[in-house]
Structures are given as structure tokens and as C-alpha cells.
C-alpha positions as CSV (number, residue, x, y, z in Angstrom):
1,X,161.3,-125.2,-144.1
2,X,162.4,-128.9,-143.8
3,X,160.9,-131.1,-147.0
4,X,158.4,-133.1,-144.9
5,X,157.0,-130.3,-143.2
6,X,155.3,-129.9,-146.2
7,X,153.8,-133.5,-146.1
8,X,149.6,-134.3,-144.4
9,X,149.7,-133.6,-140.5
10,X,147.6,-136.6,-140.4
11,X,150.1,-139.3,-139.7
12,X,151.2,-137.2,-136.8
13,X,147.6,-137.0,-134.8
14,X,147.0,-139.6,-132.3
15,X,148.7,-139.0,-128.7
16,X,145.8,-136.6,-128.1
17,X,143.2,-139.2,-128.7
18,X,144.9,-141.2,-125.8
19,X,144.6,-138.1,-123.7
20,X,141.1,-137.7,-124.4
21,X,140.2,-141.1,-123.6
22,X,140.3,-140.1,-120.2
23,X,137.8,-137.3,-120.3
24,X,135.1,-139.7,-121.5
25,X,135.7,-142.0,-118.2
26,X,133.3,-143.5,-115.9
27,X,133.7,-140.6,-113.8
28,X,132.7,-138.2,-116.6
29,X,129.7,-140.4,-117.2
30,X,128.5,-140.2,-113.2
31,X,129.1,-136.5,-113.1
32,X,127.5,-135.4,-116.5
33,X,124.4,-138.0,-116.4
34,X,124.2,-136.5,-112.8
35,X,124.1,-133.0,-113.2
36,X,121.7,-133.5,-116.2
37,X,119.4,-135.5,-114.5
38,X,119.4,-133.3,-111.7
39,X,119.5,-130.1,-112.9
40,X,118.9,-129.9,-116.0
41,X,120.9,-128.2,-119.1
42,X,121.8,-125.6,-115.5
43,X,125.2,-126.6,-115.9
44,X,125.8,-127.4,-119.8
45,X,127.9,-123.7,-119.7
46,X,130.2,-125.8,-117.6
47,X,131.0,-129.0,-120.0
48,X,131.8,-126.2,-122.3
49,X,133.9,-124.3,-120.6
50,X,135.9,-126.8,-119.0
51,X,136.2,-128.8,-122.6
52,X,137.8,-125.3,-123.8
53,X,139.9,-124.6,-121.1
54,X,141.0,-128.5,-121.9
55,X,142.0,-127.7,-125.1
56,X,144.3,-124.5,-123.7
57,X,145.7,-127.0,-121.1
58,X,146.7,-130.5,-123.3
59,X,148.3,-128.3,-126.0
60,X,150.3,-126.3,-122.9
61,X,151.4,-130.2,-122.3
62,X,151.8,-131.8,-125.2
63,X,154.3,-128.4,-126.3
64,X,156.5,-128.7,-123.1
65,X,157.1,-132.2,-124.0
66,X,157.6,-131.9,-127.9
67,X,159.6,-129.0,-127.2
68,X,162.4,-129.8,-124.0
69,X,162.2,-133.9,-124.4
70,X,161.1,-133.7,-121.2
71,X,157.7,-134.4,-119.2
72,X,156.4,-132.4,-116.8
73,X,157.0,-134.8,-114.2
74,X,160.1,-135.5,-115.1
75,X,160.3,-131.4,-115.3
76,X,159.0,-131.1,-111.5
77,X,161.8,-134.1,-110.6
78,X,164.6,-132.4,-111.6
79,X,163.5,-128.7,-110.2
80,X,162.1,-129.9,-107.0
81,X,164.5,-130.7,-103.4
82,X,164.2,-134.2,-102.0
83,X,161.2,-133.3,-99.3
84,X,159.2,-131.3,-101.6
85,X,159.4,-133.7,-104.5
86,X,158.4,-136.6,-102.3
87,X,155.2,-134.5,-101.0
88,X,154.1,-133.8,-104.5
89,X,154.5,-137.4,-105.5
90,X,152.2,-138.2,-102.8
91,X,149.8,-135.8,-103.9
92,X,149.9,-136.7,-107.4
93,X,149.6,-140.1,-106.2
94,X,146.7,-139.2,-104.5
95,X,145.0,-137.9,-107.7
96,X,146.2,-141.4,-110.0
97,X,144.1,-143.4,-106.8
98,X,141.3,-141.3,-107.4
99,X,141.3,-141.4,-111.4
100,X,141.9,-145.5,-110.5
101,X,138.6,-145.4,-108.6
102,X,136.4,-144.1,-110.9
103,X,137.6,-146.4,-113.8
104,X,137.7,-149.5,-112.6
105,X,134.5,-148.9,-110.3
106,X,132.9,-147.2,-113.5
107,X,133.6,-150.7,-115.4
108,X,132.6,-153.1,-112.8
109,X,129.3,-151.4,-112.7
110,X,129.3,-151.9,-116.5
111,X,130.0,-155.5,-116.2
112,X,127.2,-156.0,-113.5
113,X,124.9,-154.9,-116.1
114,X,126.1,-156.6,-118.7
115,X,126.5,-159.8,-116.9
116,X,125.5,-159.6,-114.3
117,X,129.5,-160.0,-112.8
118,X,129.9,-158.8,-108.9
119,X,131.5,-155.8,-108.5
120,X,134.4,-156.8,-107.1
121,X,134.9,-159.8,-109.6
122,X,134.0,-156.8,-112.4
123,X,137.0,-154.6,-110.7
124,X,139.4,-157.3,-111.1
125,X,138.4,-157.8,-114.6
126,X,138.7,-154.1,-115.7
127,X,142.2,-154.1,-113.9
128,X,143.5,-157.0,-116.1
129,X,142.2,-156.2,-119.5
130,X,143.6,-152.9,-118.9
131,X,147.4,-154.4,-118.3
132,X,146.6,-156.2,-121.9
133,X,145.1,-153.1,-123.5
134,X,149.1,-151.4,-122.3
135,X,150.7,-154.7,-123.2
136,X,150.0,-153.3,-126.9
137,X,151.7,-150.5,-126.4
138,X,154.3,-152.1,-124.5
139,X,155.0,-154.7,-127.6
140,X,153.7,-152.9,-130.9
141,X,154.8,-149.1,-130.2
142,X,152.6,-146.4,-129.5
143,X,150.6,-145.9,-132.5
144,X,149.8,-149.5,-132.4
145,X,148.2,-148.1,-128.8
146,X,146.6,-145.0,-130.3
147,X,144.7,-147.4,-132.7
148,X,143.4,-149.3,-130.0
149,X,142.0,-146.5,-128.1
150,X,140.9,-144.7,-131.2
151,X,138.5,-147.9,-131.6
152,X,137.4,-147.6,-128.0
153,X,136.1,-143.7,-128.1
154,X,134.1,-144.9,-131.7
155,X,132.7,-147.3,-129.3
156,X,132.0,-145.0,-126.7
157,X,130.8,-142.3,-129.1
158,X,128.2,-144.9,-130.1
159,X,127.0,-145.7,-126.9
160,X,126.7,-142.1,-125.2
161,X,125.2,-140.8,-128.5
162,X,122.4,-143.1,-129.3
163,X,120.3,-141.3,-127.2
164,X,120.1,-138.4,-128.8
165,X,118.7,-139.7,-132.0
166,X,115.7,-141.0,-130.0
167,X,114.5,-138.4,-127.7
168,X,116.6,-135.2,-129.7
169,X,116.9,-131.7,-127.1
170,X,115.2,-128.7,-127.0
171,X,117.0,-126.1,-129.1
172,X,115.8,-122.9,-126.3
173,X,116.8,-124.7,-123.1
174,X,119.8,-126.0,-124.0
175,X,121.0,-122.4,-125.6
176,X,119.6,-121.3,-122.1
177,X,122.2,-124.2,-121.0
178,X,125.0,-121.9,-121.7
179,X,124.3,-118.9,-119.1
180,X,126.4,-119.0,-116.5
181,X,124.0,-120.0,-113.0
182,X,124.4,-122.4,-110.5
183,X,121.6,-123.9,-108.8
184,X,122.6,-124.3,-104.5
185,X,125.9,-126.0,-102.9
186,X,125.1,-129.6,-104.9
187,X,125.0,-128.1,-108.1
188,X,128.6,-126.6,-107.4
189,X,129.7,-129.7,-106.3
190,X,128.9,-131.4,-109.8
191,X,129.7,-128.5,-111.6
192,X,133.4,-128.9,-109.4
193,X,133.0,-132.8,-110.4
194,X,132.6,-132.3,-114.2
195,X,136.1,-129.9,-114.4
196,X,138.0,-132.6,-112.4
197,X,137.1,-134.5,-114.9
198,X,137.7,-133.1,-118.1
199,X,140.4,-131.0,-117.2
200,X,142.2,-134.0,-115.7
201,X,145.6,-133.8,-113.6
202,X,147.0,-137.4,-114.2
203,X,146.5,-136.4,-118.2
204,X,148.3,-133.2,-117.8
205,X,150.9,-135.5,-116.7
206,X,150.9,-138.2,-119.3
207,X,150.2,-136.0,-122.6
208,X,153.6,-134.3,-122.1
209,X,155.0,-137.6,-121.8
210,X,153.4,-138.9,-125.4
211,X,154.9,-135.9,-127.2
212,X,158.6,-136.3,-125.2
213,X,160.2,-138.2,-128.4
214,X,158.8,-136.2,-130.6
215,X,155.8,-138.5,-131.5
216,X,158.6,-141.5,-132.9
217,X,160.1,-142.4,-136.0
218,X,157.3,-140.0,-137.5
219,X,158.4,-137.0,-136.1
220,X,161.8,-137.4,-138.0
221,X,162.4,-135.1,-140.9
222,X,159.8,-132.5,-139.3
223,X,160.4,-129.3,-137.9
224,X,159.5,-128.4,-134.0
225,X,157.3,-125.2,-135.0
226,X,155.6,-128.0,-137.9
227,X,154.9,-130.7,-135.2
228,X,153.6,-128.1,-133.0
229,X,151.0,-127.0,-135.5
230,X,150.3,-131.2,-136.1
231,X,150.1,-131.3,-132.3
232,X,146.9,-127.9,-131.7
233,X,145.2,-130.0,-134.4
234,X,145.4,-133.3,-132.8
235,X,144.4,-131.6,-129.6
236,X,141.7,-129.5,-131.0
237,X,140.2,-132.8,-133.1
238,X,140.1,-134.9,-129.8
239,X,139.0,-133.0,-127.4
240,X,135.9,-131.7,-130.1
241,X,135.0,-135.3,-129.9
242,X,135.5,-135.7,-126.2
243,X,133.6,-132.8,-125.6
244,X,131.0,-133.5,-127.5
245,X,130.4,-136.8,-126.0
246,X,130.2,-134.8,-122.6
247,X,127.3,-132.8,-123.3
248,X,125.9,-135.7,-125.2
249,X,125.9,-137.5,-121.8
250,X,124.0,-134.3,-119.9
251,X,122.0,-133.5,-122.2
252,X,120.3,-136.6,-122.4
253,X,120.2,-136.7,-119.2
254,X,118.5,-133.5,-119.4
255,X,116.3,-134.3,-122.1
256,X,115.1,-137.7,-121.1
257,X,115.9,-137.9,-117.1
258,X,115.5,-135.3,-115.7
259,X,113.4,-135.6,-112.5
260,X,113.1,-138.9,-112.9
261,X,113.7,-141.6,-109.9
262,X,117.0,-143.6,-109.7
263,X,118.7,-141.7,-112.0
264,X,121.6,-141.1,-108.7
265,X,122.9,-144.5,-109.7
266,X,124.7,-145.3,-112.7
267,X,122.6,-148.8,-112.0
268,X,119.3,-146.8,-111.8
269,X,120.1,-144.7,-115.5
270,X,120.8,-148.0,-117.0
271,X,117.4,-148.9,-115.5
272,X,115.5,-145.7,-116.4
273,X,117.1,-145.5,-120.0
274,X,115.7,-148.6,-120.5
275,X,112.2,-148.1,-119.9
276,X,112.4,-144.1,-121.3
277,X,114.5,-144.9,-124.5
278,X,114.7,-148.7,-124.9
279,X,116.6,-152.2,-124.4
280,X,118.7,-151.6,-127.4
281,X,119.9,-148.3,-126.3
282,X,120.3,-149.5,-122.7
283,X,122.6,-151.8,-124.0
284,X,124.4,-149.6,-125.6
285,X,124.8,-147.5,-122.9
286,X,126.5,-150.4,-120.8
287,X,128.9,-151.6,-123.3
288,X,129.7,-147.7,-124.0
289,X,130.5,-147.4,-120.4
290,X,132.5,-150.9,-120.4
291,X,134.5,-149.2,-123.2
292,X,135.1,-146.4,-121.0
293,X,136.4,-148.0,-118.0
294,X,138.7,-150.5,-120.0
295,X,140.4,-147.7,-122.2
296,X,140.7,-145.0,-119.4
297,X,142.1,-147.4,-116.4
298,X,144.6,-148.2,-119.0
299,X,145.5,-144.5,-119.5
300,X,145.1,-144.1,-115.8
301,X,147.8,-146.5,-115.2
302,X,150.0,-145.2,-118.1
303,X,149.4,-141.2,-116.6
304,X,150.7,-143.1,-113.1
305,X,153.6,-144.9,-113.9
306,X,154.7,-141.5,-115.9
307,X,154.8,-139.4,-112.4
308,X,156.6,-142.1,-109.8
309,X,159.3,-142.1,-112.9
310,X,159.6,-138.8,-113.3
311,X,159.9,-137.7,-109.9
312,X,161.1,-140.6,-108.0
313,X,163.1,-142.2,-110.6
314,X,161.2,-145.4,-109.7
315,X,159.5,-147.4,-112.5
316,X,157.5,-150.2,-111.0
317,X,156.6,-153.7,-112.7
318,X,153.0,-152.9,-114.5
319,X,151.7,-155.8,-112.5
320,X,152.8,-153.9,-109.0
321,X,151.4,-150.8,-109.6
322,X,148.2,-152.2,-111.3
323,X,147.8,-154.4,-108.1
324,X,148.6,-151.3,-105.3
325,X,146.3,-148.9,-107.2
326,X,143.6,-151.5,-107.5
327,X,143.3,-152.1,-103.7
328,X,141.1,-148.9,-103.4
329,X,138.8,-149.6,-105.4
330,X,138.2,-152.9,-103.9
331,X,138.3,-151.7,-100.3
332,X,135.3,-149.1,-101.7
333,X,133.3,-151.8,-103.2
334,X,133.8,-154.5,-100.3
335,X,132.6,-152.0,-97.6
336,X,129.5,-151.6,-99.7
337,X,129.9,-147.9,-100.6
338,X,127.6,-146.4,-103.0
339,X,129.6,-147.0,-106.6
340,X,128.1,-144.0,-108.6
341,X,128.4,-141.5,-105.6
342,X,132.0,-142.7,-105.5
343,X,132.6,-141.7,-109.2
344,X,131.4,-138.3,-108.6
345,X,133.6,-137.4,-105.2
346,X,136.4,-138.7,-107.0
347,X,136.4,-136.5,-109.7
348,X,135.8,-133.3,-107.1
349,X,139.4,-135.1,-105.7
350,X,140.7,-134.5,-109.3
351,X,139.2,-131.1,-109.4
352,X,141.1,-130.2,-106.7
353,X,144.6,-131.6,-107.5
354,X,144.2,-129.6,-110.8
355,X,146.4,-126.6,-110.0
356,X,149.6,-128.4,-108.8
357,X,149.7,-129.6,-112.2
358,X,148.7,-126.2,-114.0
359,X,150.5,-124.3,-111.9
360,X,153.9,-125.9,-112.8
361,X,152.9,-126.4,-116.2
362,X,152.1,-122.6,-116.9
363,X,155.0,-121.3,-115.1
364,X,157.4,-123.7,-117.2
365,X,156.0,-123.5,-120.5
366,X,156.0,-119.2,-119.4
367,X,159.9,-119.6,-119.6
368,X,162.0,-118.9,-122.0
369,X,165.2,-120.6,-120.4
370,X,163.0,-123.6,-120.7
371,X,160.9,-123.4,-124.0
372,X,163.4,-120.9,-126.4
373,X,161.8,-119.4,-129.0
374,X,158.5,-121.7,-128.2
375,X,157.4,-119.6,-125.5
376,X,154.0,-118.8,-124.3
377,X,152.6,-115.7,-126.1
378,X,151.9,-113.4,-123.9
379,X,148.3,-113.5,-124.8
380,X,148.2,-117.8,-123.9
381,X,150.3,-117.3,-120.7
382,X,147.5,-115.0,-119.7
383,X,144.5,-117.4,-120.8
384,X,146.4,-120.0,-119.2
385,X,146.3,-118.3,-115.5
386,X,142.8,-117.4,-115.9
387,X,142.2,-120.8,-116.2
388,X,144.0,-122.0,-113.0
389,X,141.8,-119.1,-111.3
390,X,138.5,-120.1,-112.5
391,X,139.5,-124.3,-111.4
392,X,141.0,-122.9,-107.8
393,X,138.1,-120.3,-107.5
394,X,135.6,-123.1,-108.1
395,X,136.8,-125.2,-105.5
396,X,137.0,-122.5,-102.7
397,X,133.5,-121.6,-103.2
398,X,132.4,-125.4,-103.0
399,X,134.7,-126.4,-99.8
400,X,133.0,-122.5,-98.5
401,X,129.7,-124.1,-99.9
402,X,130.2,-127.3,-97.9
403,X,131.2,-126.4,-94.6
404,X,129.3,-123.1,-94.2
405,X,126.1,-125.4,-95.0
């Protein structure tokens, strides 16, 4: 055992908290106050069991990076002929749009309320703060960058949590919560929406990216098998929190929404928390929400950038790719689309890009050509797959769900 192995893991948590900045974006917001507001604690089982099979899939990551050097785009790049690579770039691609959407819609909505801001001015605000928020990283090194969004999910815990202390659930229906039922076609649509986004492609992509170097200067002197262990806790410790933050949104919801009018709108919760729980926890609702469009777009960006590199080759000017992912957001707001109905379609987009990056990511962390003597257990290759099912089952029954209707 090398001499440092023996030192605190705690120096070596962090590139999981960037991960999980993601699962508490606007998009996680929409889907969660949604679904609680709508239905109730129906689908509370489901924020659990997609924050679990999180847990299963950003350690699977974060491993097949610490352990080959190598992302899992950059992975796919080097395995994948010229035709077939270019297709899955596209579809990734696809997803980082998506992901784009619902964070920079998700904090123009939260500048409206604060100030008021159109949404479009709001959009083009998000976009820019977030070029700043990487600029850290860029200049002060990736811990510097962890910091930052560390502060940003205290923030956000805050904010999502407040509510709770006011108008605390029901012990009995929310245990109730955690049976397994689903409540008609919409109800599978959210539930759809709320694994797309916690169980979130463009992360899968970037969290084996943060581990590649073996987290830095401070993985030197460790063993792989001791910054494996340092990386389940990291994982396990930020995606407890993001989890929790989830069902903190739906269960408010639940508690204090539910049947109530306007709660469709991200706009209209504002609104109805207001008048149901106060100004003060209104507010910090919208600057939680802020916080969670400025720190995920930033990931968002990170996640995309990460993909065209490591299957193209191509590594565009932050500036470019900032301004070519932010067009669809705009295009959505300027034609007057609904923002918060937005959010939620684009995390069923999400949902369904899931498996092209499970898939791979199982198969090659299943190897042992690829991982050596850091192989999947037989038992986590298995767990692994049966999460892939349950994401791909889910969306057949809603597209069957949709169309059959």
C-alpha cells in the first residue's frame, strides 16, 4: 500500500459535486415540482430509484476514466468507424441541446422573477455568466471549479429546502410515495422526465472526463484501487445531497401544491409558493433556481465540449459553442413557447438518449482488455444492465403510451 493511501480521502472528493450539479437543474426542478403538484408523492418511488441507479452509473464513469485515462467519449472515438462516430456525435449532440434548453430557459425564468429581465435578455445572461463560472476553471484548475459549484448546490439546497421547514410532509403518504404505481400516460411521461434528468447522458459523459488525470496533482502518490474507494465516496456523498434536493422539490410540491392552480408554470409555483408559504421563501425559491441554471449550463457546456473532442477531435472556442448551443433556447423563447413545458419535454429528450451512453459505458467498463484487474464484478455488471432495461423499458411504455392514446 503506497504511504498516502493511508492519508483522509477528503482532499480527493469534489469532481462528483460537479456531476451532481446537474441533477439539481432547471429541468429537475420543472419535472419534480410537476409531478408533485400533479400527482402527488405517486411518483416519489421514482426520484429514488433513479437517484440510486445514479449512483451505480457516475461511479461506472468516474472508474473508466480514473482507470484507462481515457473518457468515454474519447473511448467511443477511438472504437467507432467514421460514419458511425459522426451519427453518435449528432445524437449526443442532440442531448447537450436539450440539457442547454432547460438550463438557460430554467435561468431566464429565474431572472424574470427576480427582476423582472425578459426572457430572452435572461437567456443571454445565463449563457454569459456561465462562460465566467468555466473561465475559473479554465484559469484556477479544477478544484478552484469544484469550489465554486460546491457554493452553488449550498445555495440551491437552501432554496429547494426551505419549504419543508414550513409546511413539513406527511410521514404515511409519502412512505406510501415509495410503492411502485403510475397514475395514466402523463404520469409516465414525468416519471420518464424525472430519470432523464437525474440519470443524465451529457454527465455520463463529463464525469469520466473529471476523473481522466487522475483527479491532478492530488491523485499523485495514491494508488488506483485507493482513489477508486475516494471516488464511490465522492459519488455516494453528492448524489445523497442531489437526491435529496429532488424529493425535497416533489414533496413540497406534494405537500403544499398539490391540486392547486398554476402550479404547470415554473412562473405560477413561484406565484403559488408565495401566497401558500410566503414572500421570503418565494424568494428563495427564485434565487435557488437562478443558482441552478447558472451552475448547470456551465456543466452543460463543459459535458459538451467533452463529446465533440472526444469523438471528433474538434475543440471549439468556448465562445462558439456557447453561442451555437444558445440559439435554441432563444428560438424556443422568441416563438413564445411555454418555458416550463419546455423544461419537462427536454428532460424526456434526455431520458431517451440515456442508453447510448450506458450502453457503451457498461460494455467497456464489463471488459477486462479495457479495465484490468478493475473490472466490473459480476454482481455490478449485472445491476448495471438492469438499469439500462428499466431507463429503455420506461421509455417504450411512454412513446406506446403516447401514440396508442
Amino acid at each position: 500500500m503506497l504511504v498516502r493511501d493511508r492519508l483522509p480521502r477528503l482532499g480527493l472528493l469534489g469532481p462528483a459535486f460537479i456531476a451532481a450539479v446537474a441533477y439539481v437543474d432547471p429541468g429537475n426542478v420543472a419535472t419534480n415540482v410537476t409531478a408533485g403538484s400533479e400527482f402527488g408523492y405517486t411518483l416519489v418511488w421514482v426520484v429514488v430509484m433513479a437517484n440510486v441507479m445514479a449512483v451505480l452509473v457516475q461511479y461506472l464513469s468516474a472508474k473508466l476514466g480514473l482507470v484507462t485515462g481515457r473518457s468515454l467519449a474519447g473511448h467511443m472515438g477511438e472504437r467507432l468507424p467514421s460514419g458511425p462516430r459522426i451519427a453518435y456525435w449528432l445524437q449526443a449532440e442532440a442531448i447537450a441541446i436539450a440539457t442547454d434548453l432547460a438550463e438557460v430557459v430554467g435561468g431566464a425564468i429565474a431572472l424574470n422573477l427576480l427582476f423582472d429581465l425578459p426572457l430572452v435578455l435572461g437567456a443571454i445572461i445565463t449563457a454569459a455568466v456561465a462562460m465566467v463560472i468555466l473561465r475559473v476553471g479554465d484559469l484556477r484548475g479544477q478544484s478552484a471549479l469544484e469550489r465554486v459549484i460546491m457554493g452553488f448546490l449550498a445555495l440551491i439546497a437552501v432554496g429547494f429546502m426551505a419549504g419543508l421547514f414550513i409546511d413539513p410532509p406527511s410521514a404515511g403518504p409519502l412512505a406510501e410515495g415509495l410503492i411502485p404505481t403510475f397514475e395514466g400516460s402523463e404520469s409516465v411521461l414525468l416519471a420518464s422526465g424525472i430519470i432523464g434528468a437525474t440519470v443524465m447522458p451529457h454527465v455520463i459523459y463529463l464525469h469520466s472526463s473529471l476523473t481522466t488525470s487522475r483527479l491532478g496533482s492530488r491523485g499523485d502518490g495514491h494508488s488506483v484501487r485507493h482513489l477508486l474507494r475516494a471516488t464511490r465516496t465522492d459519488v455516494v456523498l453528492a448524489l445523497i445531497l442531489a437526491g435529496v434536493l429532488n424529493l425535497s422539490l416533489l414533496v413540497v410540491a406534494a405537500t403544499s401544491l398539490e391540486g392547486l392552480a398554476g402550479t404547470d408554470t415554473l412562473e405560477g409555483v413561484h406565484r403559488v409558493v408565495s401566497s401558500e408559504l410566503g414572500a421570503g421563501i418565494a424568494l428563495l425559491f427564485a434565487v435557488a433556481l437562478l443558482g441552478s441554471g447558472l451552475a448547470s449550463t456551465s456543466v452543460g457546456s463543459a459535458a459538451g465540449a467533452e463529446v465533440m473532442q472526444g469523438l471528433l477531435g474538434v475543440r471549439l472556442p468556448v465562445l462558439v459553442r456557447r453561442v451555437v448551443t444558445l440559439i435554441p433556447a432563444l428560438v424556443v423563447l422568441l416563438l413564445g413557447a411555454e418555458p416550463s413545458r419546455a423544461l419537462v419535454v427536454s428532460q424526456v429528450v434526455l431520458s431517451i438518449g440515456i442508453p447510448f451512453a450506458l450502453v457503451p459505458l457498461v460494455l467497456l467498463t464489463s471488459r477486462r482488455d479495457v479495465m484490468g484487474e478493475h473490472v466490473n464484478a459480476r454482481g455490478t455488471t449485472i445491476a448495471a444492465w438492469v438499469v439500462a432495461a428499466i431507463v429503455i423499458a420506461l421509455n417504450v411504455s411512454l412513446l406506446w403510451l403516447t401514440f396508442a392514446g
